[in-house]
LUMZA-525257 format. One record per residue (C-alpha): x, y, z; residue in three letters. Coordinates in steps of 0.25 Angstrom, whole numbers, padded with zeros to 4 digits, always signed. Example, Ala and Ser with C-alpha at 12.3 -4.5 7.8 and 13.67 -1.06 7.14 Angstrom:
# LUMZA-525257
+0049-0018+0031ALA +0055-0004+0029SER 
END
This chain:
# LUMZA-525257
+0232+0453+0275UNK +0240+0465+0276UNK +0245+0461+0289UNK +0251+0448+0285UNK +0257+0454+0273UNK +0264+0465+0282UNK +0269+0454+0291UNK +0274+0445+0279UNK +0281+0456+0274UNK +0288+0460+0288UNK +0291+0447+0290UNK +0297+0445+0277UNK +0306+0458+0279UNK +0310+0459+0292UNK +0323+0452+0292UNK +0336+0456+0297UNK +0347+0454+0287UNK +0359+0457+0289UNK +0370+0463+0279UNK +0384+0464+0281UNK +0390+0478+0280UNK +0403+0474+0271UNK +0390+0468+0261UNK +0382+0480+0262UNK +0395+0489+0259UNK +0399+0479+0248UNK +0385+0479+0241UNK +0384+0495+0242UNK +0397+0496+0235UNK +0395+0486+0225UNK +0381+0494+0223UNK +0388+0507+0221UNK +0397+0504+0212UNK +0389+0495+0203UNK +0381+0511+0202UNK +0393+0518+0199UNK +0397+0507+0188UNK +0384+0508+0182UNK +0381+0524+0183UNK +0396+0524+0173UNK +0391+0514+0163UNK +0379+0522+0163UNK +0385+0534+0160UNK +0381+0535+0147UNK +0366+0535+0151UNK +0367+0547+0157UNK +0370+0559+0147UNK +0362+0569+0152UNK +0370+0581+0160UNK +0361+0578+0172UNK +0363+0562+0173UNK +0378+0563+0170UNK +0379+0571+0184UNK +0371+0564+0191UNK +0379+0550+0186UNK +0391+0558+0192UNK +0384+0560+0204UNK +0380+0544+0205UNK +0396+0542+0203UNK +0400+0550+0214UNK +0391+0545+0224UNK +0392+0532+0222UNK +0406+0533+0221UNK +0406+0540+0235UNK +0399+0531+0242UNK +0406+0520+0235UNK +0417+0528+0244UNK +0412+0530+0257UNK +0405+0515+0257UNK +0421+0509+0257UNK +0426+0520+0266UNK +0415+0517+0276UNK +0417+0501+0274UNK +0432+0501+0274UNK +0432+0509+0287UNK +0421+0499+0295UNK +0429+0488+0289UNK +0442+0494+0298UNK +0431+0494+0310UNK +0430+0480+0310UNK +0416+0480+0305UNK +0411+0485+0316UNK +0398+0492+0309UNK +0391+0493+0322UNK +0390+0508+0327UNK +0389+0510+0342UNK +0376+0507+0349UNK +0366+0519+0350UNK +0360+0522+0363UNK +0350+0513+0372UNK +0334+0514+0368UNK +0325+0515+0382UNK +0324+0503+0390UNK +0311+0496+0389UNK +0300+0494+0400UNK +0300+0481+0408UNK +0291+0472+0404UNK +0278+0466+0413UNK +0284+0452+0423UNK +0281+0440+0416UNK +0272+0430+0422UNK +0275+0417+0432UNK +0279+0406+0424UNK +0280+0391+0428UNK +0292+0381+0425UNK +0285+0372+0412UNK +0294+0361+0420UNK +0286+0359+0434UNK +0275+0359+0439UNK +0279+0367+0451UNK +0288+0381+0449UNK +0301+0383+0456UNK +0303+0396+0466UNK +0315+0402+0471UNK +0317+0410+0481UNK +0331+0417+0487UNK +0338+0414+0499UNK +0347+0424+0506UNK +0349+0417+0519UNK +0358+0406+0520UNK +0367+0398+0529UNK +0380+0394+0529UNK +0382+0378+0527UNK +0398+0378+0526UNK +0410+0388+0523UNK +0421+0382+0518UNK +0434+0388+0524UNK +0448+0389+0519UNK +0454+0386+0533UNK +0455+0371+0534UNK +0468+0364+0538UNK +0470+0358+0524UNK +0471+0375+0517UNK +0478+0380+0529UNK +0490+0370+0528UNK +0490+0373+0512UNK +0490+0388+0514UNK +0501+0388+0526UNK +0509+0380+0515UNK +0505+0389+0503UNK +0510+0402+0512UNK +0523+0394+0513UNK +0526+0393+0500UNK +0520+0408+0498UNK +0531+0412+0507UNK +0542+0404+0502UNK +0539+0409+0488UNK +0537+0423+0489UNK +0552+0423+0495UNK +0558+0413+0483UNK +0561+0403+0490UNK +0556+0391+0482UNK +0565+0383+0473UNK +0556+0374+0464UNK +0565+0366+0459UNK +0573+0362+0473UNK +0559+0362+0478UNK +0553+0353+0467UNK +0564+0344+0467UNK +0563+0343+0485UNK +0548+0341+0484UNK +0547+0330+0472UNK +0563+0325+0474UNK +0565+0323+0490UNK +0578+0332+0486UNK +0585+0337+0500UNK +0583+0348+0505UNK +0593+0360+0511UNK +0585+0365+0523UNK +0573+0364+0532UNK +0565+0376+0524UNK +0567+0368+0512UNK +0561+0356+0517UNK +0549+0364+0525UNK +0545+0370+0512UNK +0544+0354+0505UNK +0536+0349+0516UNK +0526+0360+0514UNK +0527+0359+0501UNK +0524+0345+0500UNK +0513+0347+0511UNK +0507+0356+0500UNK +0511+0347+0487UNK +0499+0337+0490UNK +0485+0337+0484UNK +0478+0340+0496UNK +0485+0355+0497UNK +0487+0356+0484UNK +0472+0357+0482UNK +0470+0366+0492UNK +0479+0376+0486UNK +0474+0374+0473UNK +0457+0376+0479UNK +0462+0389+0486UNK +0469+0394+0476UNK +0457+0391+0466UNK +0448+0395+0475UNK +0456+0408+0477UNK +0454+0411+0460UNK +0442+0405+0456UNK +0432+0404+0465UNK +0425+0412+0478UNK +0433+0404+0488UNK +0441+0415+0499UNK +0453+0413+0508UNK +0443+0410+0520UNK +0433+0400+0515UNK +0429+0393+0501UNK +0413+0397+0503UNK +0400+0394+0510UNK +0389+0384+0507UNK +0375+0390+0512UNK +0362+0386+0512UNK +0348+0393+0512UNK +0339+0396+0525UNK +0327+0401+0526UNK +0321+0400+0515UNK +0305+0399+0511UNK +0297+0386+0515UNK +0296+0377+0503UNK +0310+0383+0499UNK +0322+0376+0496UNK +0336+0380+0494UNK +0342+0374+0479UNK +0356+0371+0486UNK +0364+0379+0496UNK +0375+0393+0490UNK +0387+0394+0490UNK +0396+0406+0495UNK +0412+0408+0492UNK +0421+0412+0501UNK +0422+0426+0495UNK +0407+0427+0497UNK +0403+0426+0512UNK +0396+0438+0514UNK +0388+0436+0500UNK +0373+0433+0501UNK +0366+0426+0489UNK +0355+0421+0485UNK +0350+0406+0487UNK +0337+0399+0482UNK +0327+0392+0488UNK +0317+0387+0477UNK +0302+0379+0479UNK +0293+0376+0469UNK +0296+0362+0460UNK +0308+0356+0468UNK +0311+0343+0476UNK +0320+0340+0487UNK +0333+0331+0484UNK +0334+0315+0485UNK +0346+0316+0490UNK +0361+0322+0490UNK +0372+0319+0485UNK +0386+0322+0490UNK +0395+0331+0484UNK +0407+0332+0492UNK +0410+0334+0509UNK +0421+0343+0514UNK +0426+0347+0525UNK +0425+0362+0528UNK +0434+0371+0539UNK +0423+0376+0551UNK +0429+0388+0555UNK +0422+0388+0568UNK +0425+0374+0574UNK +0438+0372+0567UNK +0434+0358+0562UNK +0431+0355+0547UNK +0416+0353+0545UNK +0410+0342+0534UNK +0399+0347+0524UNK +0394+0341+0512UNK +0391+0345+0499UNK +0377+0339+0493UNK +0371+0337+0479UNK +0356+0336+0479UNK +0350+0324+0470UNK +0337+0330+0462UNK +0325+0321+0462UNK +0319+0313+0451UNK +0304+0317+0449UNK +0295+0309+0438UNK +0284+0320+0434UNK +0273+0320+0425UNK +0280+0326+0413UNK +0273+0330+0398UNK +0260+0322+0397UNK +0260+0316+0409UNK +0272+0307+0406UNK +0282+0305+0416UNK +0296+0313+0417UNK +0306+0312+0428UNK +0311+0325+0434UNK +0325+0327+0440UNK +0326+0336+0453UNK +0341+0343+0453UNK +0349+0353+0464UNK +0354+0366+0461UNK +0365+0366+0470UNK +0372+0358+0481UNK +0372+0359+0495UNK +0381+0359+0508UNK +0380+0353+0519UNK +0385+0350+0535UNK +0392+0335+0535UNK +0389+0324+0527UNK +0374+0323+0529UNK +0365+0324+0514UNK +0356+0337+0516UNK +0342+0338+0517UNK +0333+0334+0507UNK +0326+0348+0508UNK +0337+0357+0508UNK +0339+0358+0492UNK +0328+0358+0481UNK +0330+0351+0467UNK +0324+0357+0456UNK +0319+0348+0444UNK +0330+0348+0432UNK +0321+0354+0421UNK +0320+0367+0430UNK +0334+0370+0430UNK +0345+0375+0420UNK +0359+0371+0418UNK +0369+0382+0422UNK +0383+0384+0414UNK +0396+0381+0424UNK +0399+0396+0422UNK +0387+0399+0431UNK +0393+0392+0441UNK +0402+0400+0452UNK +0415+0392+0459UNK +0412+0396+0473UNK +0424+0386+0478UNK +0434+0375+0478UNK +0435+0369+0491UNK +0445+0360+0496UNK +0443+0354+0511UNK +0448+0344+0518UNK +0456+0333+0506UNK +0456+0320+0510UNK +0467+0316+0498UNK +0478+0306+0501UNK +0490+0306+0491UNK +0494+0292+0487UNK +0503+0294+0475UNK +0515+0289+0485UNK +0508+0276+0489UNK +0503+0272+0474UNK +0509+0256+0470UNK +0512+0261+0457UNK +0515+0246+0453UNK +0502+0241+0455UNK +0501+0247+0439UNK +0508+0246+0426UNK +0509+0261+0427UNK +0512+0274+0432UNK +0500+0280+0428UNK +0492+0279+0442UNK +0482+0286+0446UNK +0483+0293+0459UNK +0474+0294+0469UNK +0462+0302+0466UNK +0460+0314+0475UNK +0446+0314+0473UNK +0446+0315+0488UNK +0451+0328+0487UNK +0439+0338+0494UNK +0437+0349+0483UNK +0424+0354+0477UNK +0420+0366+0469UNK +0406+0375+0472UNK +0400+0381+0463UNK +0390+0391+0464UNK +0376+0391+0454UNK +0369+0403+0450UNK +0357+0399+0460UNK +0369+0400+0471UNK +0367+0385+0474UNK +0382+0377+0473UNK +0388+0364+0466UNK +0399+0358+0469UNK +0409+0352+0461UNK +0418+0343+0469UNK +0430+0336+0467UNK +0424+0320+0472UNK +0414+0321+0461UNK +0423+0324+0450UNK +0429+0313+0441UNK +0441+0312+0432UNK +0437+0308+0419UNK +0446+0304+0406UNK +0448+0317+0400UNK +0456+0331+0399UNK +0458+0340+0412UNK +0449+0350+0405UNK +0438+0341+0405UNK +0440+0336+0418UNK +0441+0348+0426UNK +0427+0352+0418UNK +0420+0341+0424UNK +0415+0335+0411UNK +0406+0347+0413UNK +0396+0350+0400UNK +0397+0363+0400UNK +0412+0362+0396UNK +0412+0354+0386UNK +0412+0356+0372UNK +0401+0348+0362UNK +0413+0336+0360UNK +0412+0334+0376UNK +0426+0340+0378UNK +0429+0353+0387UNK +0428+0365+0379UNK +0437+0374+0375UNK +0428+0386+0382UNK +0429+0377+0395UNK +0443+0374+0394UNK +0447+0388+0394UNK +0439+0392+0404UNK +0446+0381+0413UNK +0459+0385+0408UNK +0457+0398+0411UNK +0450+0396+0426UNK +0464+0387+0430UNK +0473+0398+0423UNK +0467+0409+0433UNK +0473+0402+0445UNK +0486+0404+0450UNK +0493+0393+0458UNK +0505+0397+0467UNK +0517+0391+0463UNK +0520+0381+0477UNK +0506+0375+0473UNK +0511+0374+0459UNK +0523+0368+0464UNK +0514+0358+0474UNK +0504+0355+0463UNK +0516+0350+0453UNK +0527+0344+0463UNK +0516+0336+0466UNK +0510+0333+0453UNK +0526+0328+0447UNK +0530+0320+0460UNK +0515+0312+0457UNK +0519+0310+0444UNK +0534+0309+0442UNK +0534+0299+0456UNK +0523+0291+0449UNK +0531+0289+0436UNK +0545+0286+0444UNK +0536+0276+0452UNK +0532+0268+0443UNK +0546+0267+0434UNK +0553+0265+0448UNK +0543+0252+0451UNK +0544+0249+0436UNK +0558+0247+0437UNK +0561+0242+0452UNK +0564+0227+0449UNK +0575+0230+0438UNK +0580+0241+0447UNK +0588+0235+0459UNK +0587+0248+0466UNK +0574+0249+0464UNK +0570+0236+0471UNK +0572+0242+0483UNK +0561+0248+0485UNK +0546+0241+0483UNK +0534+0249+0474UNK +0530+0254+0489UNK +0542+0261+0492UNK +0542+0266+0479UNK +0528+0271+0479UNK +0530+0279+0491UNK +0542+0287+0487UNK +0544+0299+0482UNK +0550+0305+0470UNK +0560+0309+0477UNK +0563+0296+0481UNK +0562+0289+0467UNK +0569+0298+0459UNK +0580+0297+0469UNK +0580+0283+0467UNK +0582+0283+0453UNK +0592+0293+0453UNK +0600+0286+0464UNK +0599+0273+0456UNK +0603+0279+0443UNK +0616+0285+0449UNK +0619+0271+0457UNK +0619+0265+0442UNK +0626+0276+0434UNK +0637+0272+0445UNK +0637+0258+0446UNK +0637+0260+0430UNK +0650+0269+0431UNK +0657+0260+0440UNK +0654+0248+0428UNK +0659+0256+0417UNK +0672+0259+0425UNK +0674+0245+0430UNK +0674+0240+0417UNK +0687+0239+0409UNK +0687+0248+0396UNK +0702+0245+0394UNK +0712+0237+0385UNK +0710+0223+0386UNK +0720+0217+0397UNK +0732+0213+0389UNK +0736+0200+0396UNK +0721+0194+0394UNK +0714+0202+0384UNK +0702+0202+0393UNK +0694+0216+0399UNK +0682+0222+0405UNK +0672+0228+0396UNK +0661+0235+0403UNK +0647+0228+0404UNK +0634+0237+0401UNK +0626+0228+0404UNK +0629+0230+0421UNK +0626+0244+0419UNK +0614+0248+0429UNK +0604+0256+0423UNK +0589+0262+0427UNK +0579+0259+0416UNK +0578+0272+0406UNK +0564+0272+0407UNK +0566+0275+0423UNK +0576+0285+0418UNK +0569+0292+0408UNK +0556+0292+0419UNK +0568+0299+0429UNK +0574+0308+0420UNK +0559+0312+0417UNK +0554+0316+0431UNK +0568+0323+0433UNK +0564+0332+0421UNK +0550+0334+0425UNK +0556+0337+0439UNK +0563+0348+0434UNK +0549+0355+0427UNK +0543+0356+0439UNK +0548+0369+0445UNK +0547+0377+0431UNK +0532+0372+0429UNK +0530+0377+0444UNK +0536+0389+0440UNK +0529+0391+0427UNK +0514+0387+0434UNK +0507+0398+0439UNK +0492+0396+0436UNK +0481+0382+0440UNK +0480+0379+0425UNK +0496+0379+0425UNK +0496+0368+0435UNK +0484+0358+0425UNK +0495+0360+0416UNK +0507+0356+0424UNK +0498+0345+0429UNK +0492+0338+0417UNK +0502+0338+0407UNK +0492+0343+0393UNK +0486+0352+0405UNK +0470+0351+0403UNK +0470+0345+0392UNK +0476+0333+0397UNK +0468+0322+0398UNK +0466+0314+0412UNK +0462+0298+0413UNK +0454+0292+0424UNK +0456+0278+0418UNK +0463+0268+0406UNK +0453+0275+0397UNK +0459+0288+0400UNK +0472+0284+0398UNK +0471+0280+0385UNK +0464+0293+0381UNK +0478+0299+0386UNK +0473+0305+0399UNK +0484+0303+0412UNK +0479+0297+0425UNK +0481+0310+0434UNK +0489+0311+0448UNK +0482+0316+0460UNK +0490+0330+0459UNK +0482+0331+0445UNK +0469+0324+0449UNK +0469+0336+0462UNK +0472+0348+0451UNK +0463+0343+0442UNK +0451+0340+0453UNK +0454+0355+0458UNK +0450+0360+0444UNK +0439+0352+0441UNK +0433+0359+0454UNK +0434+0371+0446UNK +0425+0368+0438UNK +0408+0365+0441UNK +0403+0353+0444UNK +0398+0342+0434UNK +0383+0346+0440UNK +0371+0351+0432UNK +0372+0365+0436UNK +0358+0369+0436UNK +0349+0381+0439UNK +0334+0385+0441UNK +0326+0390+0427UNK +0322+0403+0427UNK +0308+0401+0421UNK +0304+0389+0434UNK +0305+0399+0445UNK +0293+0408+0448UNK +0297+0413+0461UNK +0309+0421+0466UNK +0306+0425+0480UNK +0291+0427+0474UNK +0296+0437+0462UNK +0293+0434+0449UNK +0305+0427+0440UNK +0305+0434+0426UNK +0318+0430+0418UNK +0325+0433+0430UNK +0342+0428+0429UNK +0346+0420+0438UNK +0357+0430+0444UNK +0349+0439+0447UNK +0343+0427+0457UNK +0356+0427+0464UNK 
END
C-alpha cells in the first residue's frame, strides 16, 4: 500500500517545469516590494523599541536585495541572455556493456551475410587521351597562349566569327578556324566535362576513374555490384561486399549507356557497357498464409567488356523490404565522362518554311555520350546518363534536378534548400574566357540566324532581291551572309530612293505650260519595318556579346547568359509548354543543360542494406554497427 502510494506520489511530482529567468526576477521583485509596502503600513503595529528596529532592518534588506536583483538582471540582460555558465568538468566514462544477442530480419525467412572483399580486378580505366580531348586541349593551349599575351580583340573577334567580316592577315584567320573548330557542341562539351571534372569531382588529368569487380570471394558469395575508383584514387584500396543468405540472381539487365574508352596499350578505343540489373518478382506466403509479392532490387551497376549483358550470377538482388533509401547527399560524384560524341549539328540544313514559325526545335543532342558515376555508401556505383534523361515542361531548376523527390518541396517544386545548393555548385566553377566566348558565339549565331531566317523566307516573294535565292540556299547560309544581304539591299534602296527624290522637279511650275513634276512616294523601295526592326535587333544584341564574355567568369554565369530568366526559366518540350511560357531550347542550351543535369544523381532509388538483416560480417557479430565503419 505504501508502495503504491510512494509511486503515486513520485509520479505526480516529478515533473520538469521550466521557468523563465526574466519571470523568476520579475515575480521576486514584485514579492519584495509587496513586503516593503506592507512592513510601512504596518508600521504602527509595531511600537515597541525592539520591533521598530527590526522593521528597519526588514526595510534595508529588502531594499538591498531589491537592488542587487536589478543589478544582476540588467547586467545578464546586456549578456544576451546568456544565463548558462560554462560546462563543468567530464564525470568517468562508463563500463561497456555485455554484446547483444544474433538477431534475425522479421522480413525473411533467410538472414543476409556480408562479407569484405579486398581484392579486385580492373574492368575498365577511363583515360583522358582520346583524339576527341587531345584536339580540344591543343586548341584550348592556343588560346591560353594568345591571351596571356593580349592579343584577343573580342569585338573584331566576335564580329569575324558570327559576321564573315574580312580578315587583315593569316594569323587572324588561323585563330578563327580553331576557334570555330572549338565553338561546336562536340568540344564544347568536352571542355566543359574537364573543366567540371577538374572542380567537382575525383576525375585527374590522366584518367576519369576505374570500374572494378570483386575476385575471389567465398563459395556461395556474390558481389552486390562492382566499385568505383576516381582518377585521384589509384593507389586507394576499399572495401567491396559480397553478401549470401536470402538473395536471388537477376532476370535480366538492362542497359544503361556504351562508350568507347582509350586503351592505352593497343592505342585503339575499346566498347564497354554500363548494366542495370532488373530485381525479381517473388510471390511468398505472407501474414497468415495469404499471399504477397516480393520485389528483388540491385544496389549497384556493373561494367562490363562490349555489348554482351553479364551474367546472371555475377550480381545479387536483395528483396525491397531489406533495404533502406539513402539521401543524394550520401552519394559521391566520382566522374563525368565524355567519350567518343557521335552529334551531327543540323541548325544550318533546318527548312524553316515547313512551319509557321521560328521557334523550331533543334536537333536533340541526346546522342551526346556523357554519364555521371556516383559512388554509394556500400562502394557499389549508379550511373546517371545523359540518353536516359528527358526534358520535361518546366523551369532549369527542376530540370537539372531530375524530378528527383528529395529536392522537392511539399507543393512538388524545387526547394529552395535545393536551389541554392545547385546555384551554389554551378557558382564554384570557373570557365575560361575562349570557352565563354565559344559557348555564347555559338549560342547568338543559333539564335539570331534562326530569327533572320525566318523573317528573310517570310518576306522573299515581296522582296525582289530576295527571290534570288530559294529557302535551301537560305537555310544553308550564314549570318554573315544574311545580314549582309540585308544590309546590301537596304543601301541599294536608300539609293535608288535618293536618285527619285533628286529626279523629281521640286521647282516653279514651268511658265509656258504651267505643268511639273512632283515627286511620287509611292515608287519608293522600302524593306518591311518588321525586317528592320528584326535587323537593327541582332545588330544590338551583336554588339552585347563581347561585354557579357567579359563580364562571365563562373558555369552559373553562362545558365544566365543562356536562358534568359536564368534557372528560373521555364523550358517546353511541346504545345503545352509553350503556352505555359516555356521556350523550345537550341542544341547550344539543350548541351549546357544536359551537362548539368549529369551533376546531379540519377532518378534511381538509391538503396542500402538494413543494419538490423545482417548477422555476419566476416563471421563478427553486427551490434549497432554505422555503415562507415564497414567501408
Amino acid at each position: 500500500m505504501f508502495e503504491t502510494l510512494k509511486t503515486f506520489t513520485d509520479g505526480i511530482t516529478s515533473f520538469d517545469l521550466k521557468i523563465p529567468i526574466g519571470f523568476k526576477v520579475t515575480f521576486i521583485i514584485i514579492f519584495i516590494v509587496a513586503l516593503t509596502v506592507g512592513g510601512y503600513f504596518l508600521h504602527d503595529y509595531f511600537e515597541l523599541e525592539y520591533m521598530r528596529s527590526a522593521l528597519s532592518w526588514f526595510i534595508f534588506i529588502a531594499i538591498l536585495n531589491l537592488t542587487i536583483i536589478l543589478v544582476i538582471y540588467l547586467y545578464y540582460n546586456t549578456k544576451s541572455d546568456k544565463y548558462i555558465g560554462p560546462p563543468g568538468p567530464r564525470g568517468k566514462k562508463g563500463k561497456l556493456g555485455k554484446s547483444g544477442k544474433y538477431v534475425s530480419c522479421s522480413y525473411c525467412k533467410n538472414n543476409i551475410y556480408l562479407q569484405k572483399v579486398r581484392q579486385a580486378k580492373k574492368t575498365c580505366t577511363l583515360s583522358v587521351n582520346t583524339t576527341d580531348f587531345k584536339t580540344v586541349d591543343r586548341i584550348s593551349a592556343y588560346f591560353d597562349d594568345i591571351i596571356e599575351k593580349g592579343n584577343i580583340n573580342y569585338d573584331s573577334f566576335v564580329n569575324s566569327i558570327l559576321l564573315g567580316k574580312t580578315l587583315k592577315d593569316t594569323t587572324q584567320e588561323s585563330i578563327v578556324t580553331k576557334f570555330r573548330a572549338l565553338m561546336t557542341c562536340n568540344s564544347i562539351t568536352i571542355a566543359l566535362v574537364k573543366i567540371i571534372n577538374q572542380y567537382t569531382t575525383r576525375a585527374s588529368e590522366e584518367n576519369y576513374g576505374t570500374f572494378r569487380s570483386s575476385v575471389g570471394t567465398k563459395v556461395g558469395y556474390t558481389p552486390i555490384g562492382d566499385s568505383v575508383y576516381g582518377g585521384v584514387e589509384d593507389n586507394l584500396e576499399l572495401n567491396s561486399f559480397v553478401v549470401d543468405g536470402n538473395k536471388m540472381y537477376p532476370s535480366s539487365y538492362d542497359k544503361i549507356v556504351s562508350f568507347h574508352s582509350y586503351n592505352e596499350k593497343t592505342g585503339d578505343s575499346d566498347i564497354y557497357s554500363i548494366w542495370r540489373a532488373v530485381g525479381q518478382s517473388v510471390t511468398e506466403p505472407g501474414f497468415q498464409d495469404k499471399p504477397q509479392t516480393f520485389q528483388y532490387t540491385a544496389l549497384g551497376d556493373i561494367c562490363r567488356y562490349g555489348f554482351n549483358p553479364p551474367k546472371l550470377e555475377d550480381l545479387a538482388t536483395i528483396r525491397e523490404d531489406c533495404l533502406d533509401e539513402i539521401a543524394s547527399t550520401d552519394l559521391d560524384l566520382m566522374f563525368i565522362y565524355v567519350g567518343n560524341l557521335n552529334f551531327t549539328d543540323d541548325s544550318n540544313i533546318i527548312d524553316y518554311t515547313k512551319s509557321d514559325t521560328y521557334l523550331i526545335e533543334n536537333t536533340i543532342a541526346n546522342n551526346i555520350e556523357v554519364f555521371s558515376v556516383w559512388r554509394t555508401p556500400m562502394n557499389t556505383f549508379i550511373t546517371n546518363c545523359n540518353s536516359t534523361n528527358d526534358l520535361v515542361n518546366g523551369t532549369v531548376y527542376y530540370n537539372i534536378y531530375n524530378n528527383y523527390n528529395n529536392a522537392l518541396n511539399e507543393y512538388g517544386n524545387v526547394s529552395d534548400a535545393s536551389k541554392t545548393s545547385i546555384s551554389n555548385l554551378l557558382q564554384s566553377i570557373p570557365i575560361p574566357k575562349i570557352l565563354i566566348a565559344a559557348i555564347l558565339c555559338k549560342y547568338y549565331e543559333t539564335e539570331l540566324r534562326q530569327e533572320i531566317v525566318y523573317y528573310f523566307n517570310r518576306f522573299q516573294r515581296s522582296i525582289p532581291e530576295f527571290a534570288t535565292m530559294n529557302s535551301r540556299t537560305v537555310a544553308k547560309s550564314s549570318l554573315g551572309d544574311l545580314m549582309n544581304k540585308i544590309k546590301d539591299t537596304q543601301k541599294a534602296y536608300d539609293k535608288f530612293n535618293a536618285k527619285l527624290s533628286k529626279q523629281a522637279s521640286i521647282s516653279l511650275r514651268n511658265k509656258k505650260n504651267k505643268i511639273g513634276s512632283t515627286y511620287d512616294a509611292t515608287k519608293e523601295k522600302r524593306l518591311p519595318a518588321t525586317l528592320l526592326k528584326v535587323y537593327n535587333s541582332v545588330n544590338t544584341k551583336l554588339l552585347t556579346i563581347s561585354v557579357q564574355i567579359e563580364n562571365a567568369d563562373t558555369f552559373l554565369d553562362i545558365v544566365n547568359l543562356l536562358f534568359e530568366n536564368g534557372l528560373e526559366a521555364k523550358v517546353a518540350v511541346d504545345s503545352d509548354g509553350i503556352a505555359q511560357g516555356g521556350i523550345l531550347i537550341n542544341d547550344i542550351q539543350e548541351t549546357v543543360l544536359r551537362i548539368c543535369k549529369m551533376m546531379t544523381p540519377p532518378l534511381f532509388l538509391h538503396i542500402l542494406l538494413k543494419m538490423n538483416v545482417l548477422v555476419h560480417l566476416q563471421l563478427i557479430k553486427i551490434e549497432k554497427v554505422q555503415l562507415n565503419s564497414l567501408l
